[in-house]
C-alpha positions in Angstrom: 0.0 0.0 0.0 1.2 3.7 -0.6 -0.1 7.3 0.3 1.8 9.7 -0.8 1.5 13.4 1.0 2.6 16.1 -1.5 1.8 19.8 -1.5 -0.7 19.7 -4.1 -3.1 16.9 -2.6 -3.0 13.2 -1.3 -2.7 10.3 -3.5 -2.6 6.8 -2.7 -3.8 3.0 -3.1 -7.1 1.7 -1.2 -7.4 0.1 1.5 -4.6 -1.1 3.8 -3.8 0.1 7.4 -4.0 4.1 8.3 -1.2 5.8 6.8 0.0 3.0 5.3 -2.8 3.5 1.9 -5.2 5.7 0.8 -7.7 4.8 3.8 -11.2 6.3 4.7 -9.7 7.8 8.0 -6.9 9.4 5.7 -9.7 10.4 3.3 -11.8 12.5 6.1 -8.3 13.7 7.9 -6.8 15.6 4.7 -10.0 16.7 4.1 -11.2 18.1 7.1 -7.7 19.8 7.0 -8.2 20.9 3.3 -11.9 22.0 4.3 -10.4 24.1 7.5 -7.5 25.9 5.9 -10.1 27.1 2.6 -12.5 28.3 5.0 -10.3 30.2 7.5 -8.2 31.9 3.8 -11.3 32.5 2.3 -14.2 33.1 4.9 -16.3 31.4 2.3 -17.9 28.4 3.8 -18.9 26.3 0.4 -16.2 23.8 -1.6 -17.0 22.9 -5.1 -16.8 19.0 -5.5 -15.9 16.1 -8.8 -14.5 13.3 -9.4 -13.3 11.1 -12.0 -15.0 7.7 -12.7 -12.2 5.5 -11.3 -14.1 2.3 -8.9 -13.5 3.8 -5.8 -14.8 7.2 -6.7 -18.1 6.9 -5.2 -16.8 5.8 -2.2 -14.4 8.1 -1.6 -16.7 10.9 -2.8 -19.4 9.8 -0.1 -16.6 10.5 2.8 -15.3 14.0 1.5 -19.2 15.4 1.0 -20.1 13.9 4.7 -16.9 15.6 6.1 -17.3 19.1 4.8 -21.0 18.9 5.4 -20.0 17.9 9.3 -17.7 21.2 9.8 -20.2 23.2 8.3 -19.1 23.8 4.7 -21.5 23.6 1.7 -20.7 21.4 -1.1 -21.4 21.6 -4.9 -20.9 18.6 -6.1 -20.7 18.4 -10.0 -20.3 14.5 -9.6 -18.7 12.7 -12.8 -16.8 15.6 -13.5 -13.4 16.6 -15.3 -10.4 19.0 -13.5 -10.5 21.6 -15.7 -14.5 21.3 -15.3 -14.1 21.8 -11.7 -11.4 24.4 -11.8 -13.9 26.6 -14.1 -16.2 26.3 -11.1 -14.3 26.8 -8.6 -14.4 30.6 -9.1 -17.9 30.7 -11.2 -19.7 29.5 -7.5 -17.1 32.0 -5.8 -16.4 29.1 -3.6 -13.3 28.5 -1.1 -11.9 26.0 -2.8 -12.4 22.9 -5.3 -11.6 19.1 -4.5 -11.3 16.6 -7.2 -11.1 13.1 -6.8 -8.7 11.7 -9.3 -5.5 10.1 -9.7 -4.9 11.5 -12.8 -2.9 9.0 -15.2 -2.4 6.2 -12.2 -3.9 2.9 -12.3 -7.4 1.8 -11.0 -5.6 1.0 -7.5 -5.5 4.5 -6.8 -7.0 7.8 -6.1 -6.3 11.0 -4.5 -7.4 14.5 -3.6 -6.3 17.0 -6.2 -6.6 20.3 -3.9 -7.7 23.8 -5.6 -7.7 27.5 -4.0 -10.6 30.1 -4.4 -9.4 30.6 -7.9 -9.7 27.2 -9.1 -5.7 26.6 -9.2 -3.7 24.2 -7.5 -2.4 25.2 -4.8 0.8 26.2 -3.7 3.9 25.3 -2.0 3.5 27.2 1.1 -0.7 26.6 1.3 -0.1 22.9 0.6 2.8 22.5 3.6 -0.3 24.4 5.8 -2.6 21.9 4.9 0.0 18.8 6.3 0.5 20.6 9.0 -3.0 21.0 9.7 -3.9 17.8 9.1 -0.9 16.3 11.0 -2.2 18.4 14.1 -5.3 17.8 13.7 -6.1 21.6 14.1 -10.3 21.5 12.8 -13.6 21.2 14.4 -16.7 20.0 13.4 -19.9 22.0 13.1 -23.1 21.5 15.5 -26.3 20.1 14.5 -28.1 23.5 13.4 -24.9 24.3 11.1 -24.1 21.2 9.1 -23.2 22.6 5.4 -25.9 21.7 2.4 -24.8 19.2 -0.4 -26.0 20.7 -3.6 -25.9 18.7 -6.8 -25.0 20.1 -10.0 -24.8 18.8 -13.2 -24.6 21.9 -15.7 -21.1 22.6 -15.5 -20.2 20.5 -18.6 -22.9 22.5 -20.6 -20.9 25.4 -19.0 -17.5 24.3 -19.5 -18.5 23.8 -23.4 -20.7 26.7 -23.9 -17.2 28.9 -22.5 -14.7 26.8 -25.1 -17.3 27.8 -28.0 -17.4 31.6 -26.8 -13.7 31.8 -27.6 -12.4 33.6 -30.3 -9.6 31.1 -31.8 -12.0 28.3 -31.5 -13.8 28.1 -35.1 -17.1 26.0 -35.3 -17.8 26.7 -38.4 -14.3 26.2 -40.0 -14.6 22.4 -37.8 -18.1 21.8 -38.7 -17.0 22.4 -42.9 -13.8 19.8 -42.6 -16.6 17.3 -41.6 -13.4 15.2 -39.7 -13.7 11.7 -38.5 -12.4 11.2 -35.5 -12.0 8.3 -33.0 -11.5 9.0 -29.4 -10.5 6.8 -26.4 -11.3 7.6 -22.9 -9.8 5.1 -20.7 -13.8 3.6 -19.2 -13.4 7.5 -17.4 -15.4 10.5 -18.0 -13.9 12.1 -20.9 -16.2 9.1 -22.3 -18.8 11.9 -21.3 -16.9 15.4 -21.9 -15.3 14.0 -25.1 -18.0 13.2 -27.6 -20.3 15.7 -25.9 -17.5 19.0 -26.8 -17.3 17.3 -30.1 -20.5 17.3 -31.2 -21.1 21.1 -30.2 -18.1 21.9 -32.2 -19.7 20.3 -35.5 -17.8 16.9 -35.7 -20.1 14.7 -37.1 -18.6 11.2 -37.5 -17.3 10.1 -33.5 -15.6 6.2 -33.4 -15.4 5.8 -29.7 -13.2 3.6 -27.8 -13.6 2.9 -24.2 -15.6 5.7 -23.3 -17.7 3.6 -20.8 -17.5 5.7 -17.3 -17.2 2.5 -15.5 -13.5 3.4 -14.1 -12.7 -0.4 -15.5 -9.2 1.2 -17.3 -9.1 -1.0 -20.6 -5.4 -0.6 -20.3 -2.9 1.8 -18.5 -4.5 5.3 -17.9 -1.6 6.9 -19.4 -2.1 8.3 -22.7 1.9 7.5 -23.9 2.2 5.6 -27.1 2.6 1.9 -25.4 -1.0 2.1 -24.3 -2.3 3.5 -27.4 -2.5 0.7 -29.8 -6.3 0.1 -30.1 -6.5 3.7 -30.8 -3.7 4.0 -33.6 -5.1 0.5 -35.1 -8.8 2.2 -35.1 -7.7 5.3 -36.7 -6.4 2.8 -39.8 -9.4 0.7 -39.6 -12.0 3.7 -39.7 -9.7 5.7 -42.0 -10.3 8.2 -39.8 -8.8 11.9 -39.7 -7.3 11.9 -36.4 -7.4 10.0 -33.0 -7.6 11.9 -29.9 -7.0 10.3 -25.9 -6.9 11.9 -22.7 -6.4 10.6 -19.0 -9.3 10.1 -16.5 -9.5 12.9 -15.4 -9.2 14.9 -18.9 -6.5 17.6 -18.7 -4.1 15.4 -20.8 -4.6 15.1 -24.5 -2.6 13.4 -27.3 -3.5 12.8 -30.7 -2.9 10.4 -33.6 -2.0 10.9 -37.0 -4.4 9.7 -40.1 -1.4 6.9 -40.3 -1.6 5.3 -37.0 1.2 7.3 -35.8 1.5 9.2 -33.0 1.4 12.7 -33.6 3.5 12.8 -30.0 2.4 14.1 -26.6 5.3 17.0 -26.6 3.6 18.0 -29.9 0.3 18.9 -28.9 1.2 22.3 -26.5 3.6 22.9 -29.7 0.8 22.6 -32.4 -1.8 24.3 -30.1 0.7 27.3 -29.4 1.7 27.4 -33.2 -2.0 28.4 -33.6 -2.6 30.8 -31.3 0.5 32.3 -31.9 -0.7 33.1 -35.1 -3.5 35.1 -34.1 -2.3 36.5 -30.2 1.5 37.6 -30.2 2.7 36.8 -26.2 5.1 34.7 -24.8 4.9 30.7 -24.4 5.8 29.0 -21.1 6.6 25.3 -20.5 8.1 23.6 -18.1 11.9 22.7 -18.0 11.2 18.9 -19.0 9.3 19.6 -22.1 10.5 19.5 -25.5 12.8 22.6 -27.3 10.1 22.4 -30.0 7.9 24.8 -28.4 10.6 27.5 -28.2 11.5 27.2 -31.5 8.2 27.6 -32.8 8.0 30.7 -30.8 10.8 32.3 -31.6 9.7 31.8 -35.2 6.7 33.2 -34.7 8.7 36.3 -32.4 7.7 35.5 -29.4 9.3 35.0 -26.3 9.6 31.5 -24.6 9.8 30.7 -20.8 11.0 27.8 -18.3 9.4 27.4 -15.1 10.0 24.4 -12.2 8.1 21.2 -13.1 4.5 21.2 -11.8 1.2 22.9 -13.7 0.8 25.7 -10.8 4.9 26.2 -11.6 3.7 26.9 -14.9 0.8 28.9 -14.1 2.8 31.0 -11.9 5.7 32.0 -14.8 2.8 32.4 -17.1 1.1 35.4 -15.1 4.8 36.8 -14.2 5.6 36.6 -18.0 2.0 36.9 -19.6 1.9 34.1 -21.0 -0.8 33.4 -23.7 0.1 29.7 -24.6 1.4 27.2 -22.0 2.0 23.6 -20.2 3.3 20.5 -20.1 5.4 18.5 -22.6 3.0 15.5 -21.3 0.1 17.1 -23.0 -1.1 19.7 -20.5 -2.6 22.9 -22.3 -3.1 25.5 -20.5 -4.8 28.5 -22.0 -5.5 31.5 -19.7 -7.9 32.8 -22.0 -10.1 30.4 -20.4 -8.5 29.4 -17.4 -5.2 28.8 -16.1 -5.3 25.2 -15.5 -4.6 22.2 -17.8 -7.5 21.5 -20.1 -7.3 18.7 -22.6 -11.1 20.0 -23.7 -10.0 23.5 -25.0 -7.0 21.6 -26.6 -9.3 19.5 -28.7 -11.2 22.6 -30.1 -8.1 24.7 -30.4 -6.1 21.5 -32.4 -9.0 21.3 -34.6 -9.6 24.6 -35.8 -5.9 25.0 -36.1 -6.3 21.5 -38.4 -9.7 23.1 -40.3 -7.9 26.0 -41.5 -4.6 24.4 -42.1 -6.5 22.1 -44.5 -3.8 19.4 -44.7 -3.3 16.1 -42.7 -2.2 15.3 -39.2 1.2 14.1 -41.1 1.5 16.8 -42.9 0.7 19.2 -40.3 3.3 17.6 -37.8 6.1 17.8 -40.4 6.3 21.4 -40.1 7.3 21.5 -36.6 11.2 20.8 -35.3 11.3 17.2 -34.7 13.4 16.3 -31.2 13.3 12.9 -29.4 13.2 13.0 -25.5 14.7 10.2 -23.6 13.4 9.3 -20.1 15.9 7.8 -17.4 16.8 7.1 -14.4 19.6 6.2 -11.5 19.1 5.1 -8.4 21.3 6.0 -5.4 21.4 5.1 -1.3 19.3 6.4 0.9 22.6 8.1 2.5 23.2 10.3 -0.4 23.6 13.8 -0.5 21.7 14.4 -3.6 21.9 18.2 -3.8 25.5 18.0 -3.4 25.8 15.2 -5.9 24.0 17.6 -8.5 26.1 20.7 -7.5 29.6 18.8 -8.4 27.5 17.7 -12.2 27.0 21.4 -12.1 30.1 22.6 -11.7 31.6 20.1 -14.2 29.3 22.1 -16.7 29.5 25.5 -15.3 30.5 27.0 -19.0 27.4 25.8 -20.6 23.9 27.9 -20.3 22.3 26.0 -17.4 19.2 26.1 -15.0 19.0 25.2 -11.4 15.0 26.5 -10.6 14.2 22.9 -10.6 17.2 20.3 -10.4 19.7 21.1 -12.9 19.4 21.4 -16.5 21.9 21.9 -19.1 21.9 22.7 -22.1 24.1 22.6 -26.0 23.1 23.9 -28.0 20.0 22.4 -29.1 20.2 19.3 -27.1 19.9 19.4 -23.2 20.0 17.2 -20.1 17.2 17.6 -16.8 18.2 16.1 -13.7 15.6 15.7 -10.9 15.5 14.5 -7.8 12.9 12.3 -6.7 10.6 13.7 -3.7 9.8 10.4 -2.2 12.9 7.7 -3.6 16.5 8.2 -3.8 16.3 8.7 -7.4 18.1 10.9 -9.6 15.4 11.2 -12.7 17.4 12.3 -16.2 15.7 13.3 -19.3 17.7 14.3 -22.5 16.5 15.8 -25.8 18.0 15.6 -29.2 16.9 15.3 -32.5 17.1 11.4 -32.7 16.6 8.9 -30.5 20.3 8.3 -30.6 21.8 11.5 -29.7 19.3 12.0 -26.7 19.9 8.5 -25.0 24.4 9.2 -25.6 23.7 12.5 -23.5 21.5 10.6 -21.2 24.6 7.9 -20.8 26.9 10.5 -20.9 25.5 12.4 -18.0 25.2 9.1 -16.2 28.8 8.3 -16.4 29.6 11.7 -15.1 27.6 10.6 -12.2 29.2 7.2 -11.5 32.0 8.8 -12.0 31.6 11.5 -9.0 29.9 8.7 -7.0 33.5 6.6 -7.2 35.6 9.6 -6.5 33.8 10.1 -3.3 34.3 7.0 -2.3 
């Protein structure tokens, strides 16, 4: 069993012993801690409420509505839900705060508490460590009988969510509805199987192939939407001859798409296609975070725009958006996030932004991804002992490279030229996590090995 206690929310597996897994004690602990801190920041007494369609949903959404009700909070629950759906509410029911109950890409084993302030973004460093501490002291109280909170249900917030996509200017109905696309879509059995065809449909896109789009939280395969876990969707795509594929996680603020061909159009692409488009109509700067592709910057600074790194973590990247203004921004794992509509990850506005961007570029998926700077990122990792002084460890790798450009806002990254190594530490292992870019496969796993040579090396001159 595992629970993991981050900044950001709780996460774990069910069942298990207290503090061991994701258990209901833990469930009504962090959120009667959550519940106190929004209240006393806020003086708003109501929490806005969703959850993915993962198995132990329901469950775990009957404990977090009882315990806000019991210290006197009101709750909106939007049930089967999305987190960009519940991050739009947040600040539309000018609430404390938002929970949603997802575990994002992790198996059906898990689930978690994805914690949101008054304006419907994660939150913080410094809120999230008051939260622990909260909950570690168990600093709350529950309400009498004559101020219990109300539960509320409301189900119009996907209307809502889709009504606001259509309402914005880059997203072109019209231009979608005349390309008359095929698509075929996989949901993971979550509730993007809801969101999904439903955003389609509004935006014009007659012919729909789903796959897995059952809400039944039985994952027909890993929840992840990386290429390995992909293949009925590529293989559909062929079959239909459809136009595109699209996936997203279960909780639907990761998208990826797949080319006419079967192939993966690649989940680094889709914040670069999505910010090639809206760079063609809004001049800004792009943001992204230090482990995501050097395709996005290049397509900025051909479109003369700036391009900005933040730490790894969407409200890292929301943060260096507003300090930079960011128009376009996210993750190299698929997360868009376009302030326009809200500063959060939305794989819903990505869909309607790729596909007017693909309406009005009139050519194929293929096509369309052969314009862009093709790189390769390579994902590894090293494990150390539990005795290690990792911070010191990547101060000496550093310092080896101290005449090359490098970063240290999150880890270290280096970079040259166009290639560049990210070093990581992990928060919960002693693990050293590396990724490399290059433009093959080739050159981005040598400076991977050549980085962990360095490494060894260091580790055996300390010793």
């Amino acid at each position: 069993m595992t629970l993991i206690k981050s900044i950001s929310g709780i996460r774990g597996t069910i069942g298990g012993a207290a503090g061991e897994g994701l258990t209901p004690l833990d469930i009504v602990k962090f959120t009667s801690a959550f519940g106190s801190w929004a209240v006393k920041r806020s003086g708003i007494k109501k929490i806005v409420l969703g959850r993915d369609a993962r198995i132990s949903g329901s469950m775990v959404n009957s404990l977090v509505t009882g315990t806000l009700v019991g210290m006197g909070i009101d709750v909106i629950d939007l049930g089967l839900s999305t987190t960009p759906t519940v991050q739009i509410a947040v600040p539309d029911e000018r609430a404390a705060g938002g929970i949603i109950i997802t575990a994002s890409h992790n198996p059906k084993q898990w689930n978690a508490l994805k914690l949101l302030n008054e304006k419907g973004e994660f939150i913080n460093d410094t809120d999230g460590k008051e939260v622990l501490s909260i909950a570690e002291n168990s600093d709350f109280t529950y309400a009498e009988v004559n101020d219990l909170g109300k539960l509320i249900s409301d189900d119009s917030y996907l209307q809502k969510h889709i009504d606001k996509i259509l309402a914005l200017p880059l997203v072109d109905v019209a231009a979608i509805t005349k390309a008359d696309f095929s698509v075929v879509i996989d949901c993971v059995n979550s509730t993007g199987g809801i969101f999904v065809p439903a955003l389609l449909e509004a935006l014009g896109v007659k012919t729909i192939y789903k796959l897995f789009c059952e809400p039944d939280g039985q994952f027909a395969h890993n929840p992840e939407p990386l290429p390995e876990n992909l293949r009925a969707l590529s293989q559909e795509v062929i079959k239909k001859n459809a136009d595109l594929g699209i996936a997203v996680d279960p909780d639907v603020d990761r998208l990826c798409f797949v080319r006419e061909d079967g192939v993966m159009f690649g989940e680094e692409y889709t914040l670069v296609s999505i910010a090639d488009y809206v760079l063609q109509h809004t001049m800004g700067n792009t943001v992204s975070n230090l482990s995501s592709s050097r395709a996005l910057r290049d397509v900025a600074e051909r479109a003369g725009a700036g391009h900005f790194e933040s730490a790894v973590g969407e409200i890292n990247v929301v943060n260096k958006m507003k300090e930079v203004h960011g128009v376009i921004g996210g993750e190299g794992s698929g997360g868009i996030i376009y302030p326009e509509l809200h500063y959060g990850r939305d794989a819903l506005v990505g869909i309607a932004l790729f596909l007017t961007h693909l309406a009005k570029y009139g050519k194929p998926v293929s096509v369309l991804k052969s314009t862009y700077p093709n790189y390769y990122i390579s994902k590894n990792k090293i494990t150390l002992s539990s005795e290690m002084d990792i911070d010191a460890l990547l101060m000496k790798v550093k310092d080896k490279y101290k005449n090359q450009p490098h970063s240290t806002i999150d880890g270290l990254k280096i970079e040259f030229d166009k290639e560049w190594v990210h070093l990581r530490r992990s928060n919960t292992e002693p693990i050293i996590r590396i990724y490399s870019e290059g433009n093959s496969e080739t050159v981005a796993n040598n400076l991977a090995n050549k980085i962990i040579t360095d490494i060894k090396e260091i580790l055996n001159l300390n010793e």
